[in-house]
N, C-alpha and C positions, 0 to 999 in steps of 0.2 A: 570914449564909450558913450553911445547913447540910451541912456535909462529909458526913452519914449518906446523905444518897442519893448524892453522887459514889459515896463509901465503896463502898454497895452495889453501885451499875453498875462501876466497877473489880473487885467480888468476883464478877461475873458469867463463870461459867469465859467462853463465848466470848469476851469482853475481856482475858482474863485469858490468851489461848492468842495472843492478838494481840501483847502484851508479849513472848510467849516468843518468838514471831517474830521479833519486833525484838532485841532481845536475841541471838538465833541469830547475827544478823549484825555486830554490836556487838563479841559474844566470839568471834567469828570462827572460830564452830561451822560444820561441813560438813552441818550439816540440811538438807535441802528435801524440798519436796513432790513426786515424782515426776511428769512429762505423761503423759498427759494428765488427771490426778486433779483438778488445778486449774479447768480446764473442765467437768468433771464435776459437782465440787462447787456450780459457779456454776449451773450449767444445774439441779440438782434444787433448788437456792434457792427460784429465779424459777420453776419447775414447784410445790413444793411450797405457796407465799405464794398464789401464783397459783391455785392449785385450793381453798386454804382462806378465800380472798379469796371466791370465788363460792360458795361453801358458806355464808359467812355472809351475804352478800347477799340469797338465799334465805331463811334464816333468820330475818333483819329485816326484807325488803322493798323496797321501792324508793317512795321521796317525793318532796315538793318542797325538802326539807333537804336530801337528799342530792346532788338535783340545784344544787341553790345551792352546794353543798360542791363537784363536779366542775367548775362553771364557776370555780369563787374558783383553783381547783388550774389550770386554763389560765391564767388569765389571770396569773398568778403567774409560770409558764411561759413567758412571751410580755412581760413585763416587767422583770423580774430581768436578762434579758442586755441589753435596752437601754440600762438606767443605769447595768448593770455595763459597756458598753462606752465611752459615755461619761466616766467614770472612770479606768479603764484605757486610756484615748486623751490624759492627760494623761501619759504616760510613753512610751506604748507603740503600734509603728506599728499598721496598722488589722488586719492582718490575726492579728498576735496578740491585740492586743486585740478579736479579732471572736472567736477560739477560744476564749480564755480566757472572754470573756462567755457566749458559750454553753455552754460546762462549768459553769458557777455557775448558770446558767437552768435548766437539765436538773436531772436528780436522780443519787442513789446507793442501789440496792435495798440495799444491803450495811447501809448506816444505817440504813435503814427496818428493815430486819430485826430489826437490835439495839435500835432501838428499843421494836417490839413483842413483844421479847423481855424487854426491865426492864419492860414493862406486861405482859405475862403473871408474871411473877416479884413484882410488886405487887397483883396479881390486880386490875388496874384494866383495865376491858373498853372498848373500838376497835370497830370497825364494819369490815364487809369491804368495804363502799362503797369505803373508802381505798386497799384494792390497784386497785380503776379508777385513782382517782389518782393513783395511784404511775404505770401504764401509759399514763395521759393525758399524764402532764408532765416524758415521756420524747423524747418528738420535736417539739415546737415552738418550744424554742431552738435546734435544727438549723437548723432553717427560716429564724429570724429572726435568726443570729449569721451565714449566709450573704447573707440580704438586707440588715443590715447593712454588709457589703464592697462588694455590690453598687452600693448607695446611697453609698458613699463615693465608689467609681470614675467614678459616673455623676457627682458633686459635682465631679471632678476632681482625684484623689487621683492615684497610680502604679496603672497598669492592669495587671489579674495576668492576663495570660492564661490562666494553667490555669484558673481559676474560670471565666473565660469560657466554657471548654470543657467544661465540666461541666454538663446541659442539668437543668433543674427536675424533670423527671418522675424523672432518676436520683437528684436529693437527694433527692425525698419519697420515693423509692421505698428510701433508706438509713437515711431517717428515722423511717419508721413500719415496714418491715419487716425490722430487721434483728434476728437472733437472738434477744435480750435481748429486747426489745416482741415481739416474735411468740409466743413461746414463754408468755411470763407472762400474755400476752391472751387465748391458746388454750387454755390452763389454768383462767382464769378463767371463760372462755365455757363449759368442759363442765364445772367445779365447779357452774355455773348450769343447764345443761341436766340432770346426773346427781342433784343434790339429796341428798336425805340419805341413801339409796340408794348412789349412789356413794359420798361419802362414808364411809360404813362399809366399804365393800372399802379403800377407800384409804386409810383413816386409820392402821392399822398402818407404812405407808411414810412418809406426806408427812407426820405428824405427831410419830412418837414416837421416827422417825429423826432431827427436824431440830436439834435441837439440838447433837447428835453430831457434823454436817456442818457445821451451822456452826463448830463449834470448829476443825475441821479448814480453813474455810476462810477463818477470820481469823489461824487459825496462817499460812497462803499469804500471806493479808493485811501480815500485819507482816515477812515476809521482806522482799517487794516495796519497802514503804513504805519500810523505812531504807536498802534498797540507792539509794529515791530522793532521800532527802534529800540524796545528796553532787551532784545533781544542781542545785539551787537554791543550791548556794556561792555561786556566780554571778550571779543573778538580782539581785540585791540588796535592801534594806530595803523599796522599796514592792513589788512583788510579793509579799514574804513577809505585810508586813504587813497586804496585801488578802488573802491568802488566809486569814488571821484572823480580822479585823474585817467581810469581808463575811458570810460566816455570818452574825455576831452579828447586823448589821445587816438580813439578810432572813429572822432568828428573831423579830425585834420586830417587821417586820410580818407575819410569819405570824400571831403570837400577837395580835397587833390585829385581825388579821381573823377570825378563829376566835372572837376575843370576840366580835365585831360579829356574827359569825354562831351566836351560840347554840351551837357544839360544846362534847361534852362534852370534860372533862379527856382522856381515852384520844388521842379522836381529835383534839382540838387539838394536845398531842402531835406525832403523825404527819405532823399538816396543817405545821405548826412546821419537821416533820426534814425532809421534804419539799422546802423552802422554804431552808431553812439547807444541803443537801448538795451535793454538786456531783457529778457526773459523769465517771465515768475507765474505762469501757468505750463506751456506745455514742456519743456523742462525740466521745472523738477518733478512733473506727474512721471516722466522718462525716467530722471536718476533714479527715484525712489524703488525703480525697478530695479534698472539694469547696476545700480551702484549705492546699494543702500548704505555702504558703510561709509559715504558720504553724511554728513549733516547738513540735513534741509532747513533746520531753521538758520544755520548760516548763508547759504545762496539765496534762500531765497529772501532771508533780511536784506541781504545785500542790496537786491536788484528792487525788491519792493517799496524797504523803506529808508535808501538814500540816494541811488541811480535814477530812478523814476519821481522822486519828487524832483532834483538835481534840474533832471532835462525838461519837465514841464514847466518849471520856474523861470528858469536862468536859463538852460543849455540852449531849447529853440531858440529866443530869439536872440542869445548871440550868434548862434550856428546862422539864421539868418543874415542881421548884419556883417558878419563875417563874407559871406558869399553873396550879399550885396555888392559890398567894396570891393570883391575881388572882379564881380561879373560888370561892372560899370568901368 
């Protein structure tokens, strides 16, 4: 194992602004982030990825790789929450184990970001194809972590009436257009339409700012995170220890698939973080709808304060190393 690349993603100030966070609430400092700065920072994330995602798209083009790339990124989406509920149904009743699968199916921009942040700091170059995939395999474990419960109730499980109550056209319509997917697709769609033209007005913002905000908003990141780990006291050893082990487990086949499909190191990567991250915005804003008799401060501790610290620490860049040695 080489500690030089942990080494290095740990010395990456936003990682590094993410510990101070935690830390803040640890040493039981009065820091935080002011509201609505937090939203703020989230929203220019997903606006700025999102417009430099369709800049480079342009830039490269559009193939039958890349489309073989966006289908591997659904269907990853659309599988991930079913064996992850499965699994999580040997412990746990259907309806958390229907949240929790769907938070593990979904993704985390937050990772992604950090991700192609230690690939810009390596100068190992990604494809903007991969922000589509980030905004594809964002809402179809919504879909299929409620059609799950579905299918249990119709089996003959305890029938939840609120889900009942909840008609299909309102989940897709929480799914695919809520804040976080809207914004980063809309971004993406006039990075596409504006080209390098735009661009160039915009690059002074969405690019030379973002590194600055992101520190600012994984400092928010680690307040959050450790105020949630006192929440999973509780929980006990298998929840904690899925929210470990599944990562690792849908980083091996991410990286299986990205081999079988010819990505480069960069974006295997991505395709990898993608795969391995979990979901703690648009998600549980879904459950809390479509499956309230889920508990949200369980998924969403999960994904917030042990998956996402997990994979910006440790998981990148073994996930890299890993598909170094394979791709050499």
């Amino acid at each position: 194992m080489e500690f030089s690349l942990i080494l290095s993603n740990i010395l990456n100030p936003p990682v590094l602004f993410f510990f101070v966070g935690m830390a803040a609430i640890w040493l039981k400092s009065d820091l935080e982030i002011p509201q609505p700065l937090p939203k703020m920072f989230s929203l220019y994330l997903l606006f700025a990825i999102g417009f430099k995602g369709g800049h480079e798209i342009i830039k490269s083009g559009l193939s039958w790789d890349i489309g073989i790339t966006l289908l591997a990124a659904i269907a990853m989406a659309c599988l991930v929450p079913i064996y992850s509920f499965f699994i999580l149904r040997l412990k746990l009743d259907i309806y958390n184990a229907a949240a929790i699968a769907a938070t593990y199916g979904s993704i985390s921009a937050v990772t992604f970001i950090t991700a192609s942040a230690l690939l810009t700091k390596l100068e190992l170059g990604f494809g903007g194809h991969m922000v589509a995939a980030l905004a594809l395999m964002e809402s179809p474990a919504i879909v299929v972590g409620i059609f799950l419960v579905r299918l249990s109730v119709d089996a003959g499980e305890q029938k939840p009436d609120a889900v009942e109550a909840v008609p299909w056209t309102e989940i897709l319509r929480e799914a695919c257009l809520n804040g976080s997917v809207f914004l980063l697709v809309s971004s993406l769609i006039i990075g596409l339409l504006t080209g390098e033209n735009g661009w160039g007005k915009i690059k002074p913002f969405s690019d030379d700012l973002f590194y600055g905000i992101l520190c600012f908003f994984l400092l928010d990141m680690g307040l959050i995170a450790a105020r949630r780990i006192n929440d999973l006291k509780q929980a006990g050893p298998f929840v904690i220890g899925f929210s470990l082990l599944m990562p690792v487990l849908n980083a091996v086949i991410g990286i299986g698939l990205a081999k079988l499909l010819g990505m480069s190191v960069g974006n295997a990567l991505l395709f990898t973080v993608l795969c391995a991250s979990a979901s703690y915005i648009a998600v549980p804003a879904a459950m809390r709808m479509s499956v309230p008799e889920a508990n949200p401060s369980l998924y969403i501790s999960m994904a917030l304060a042990l998956t996402f610290p997990f994979n910006i620490i440790v998981g990148i860049p073994i996930y890299l190393q890993v598909i170094q040695r394979l791709w050499t």
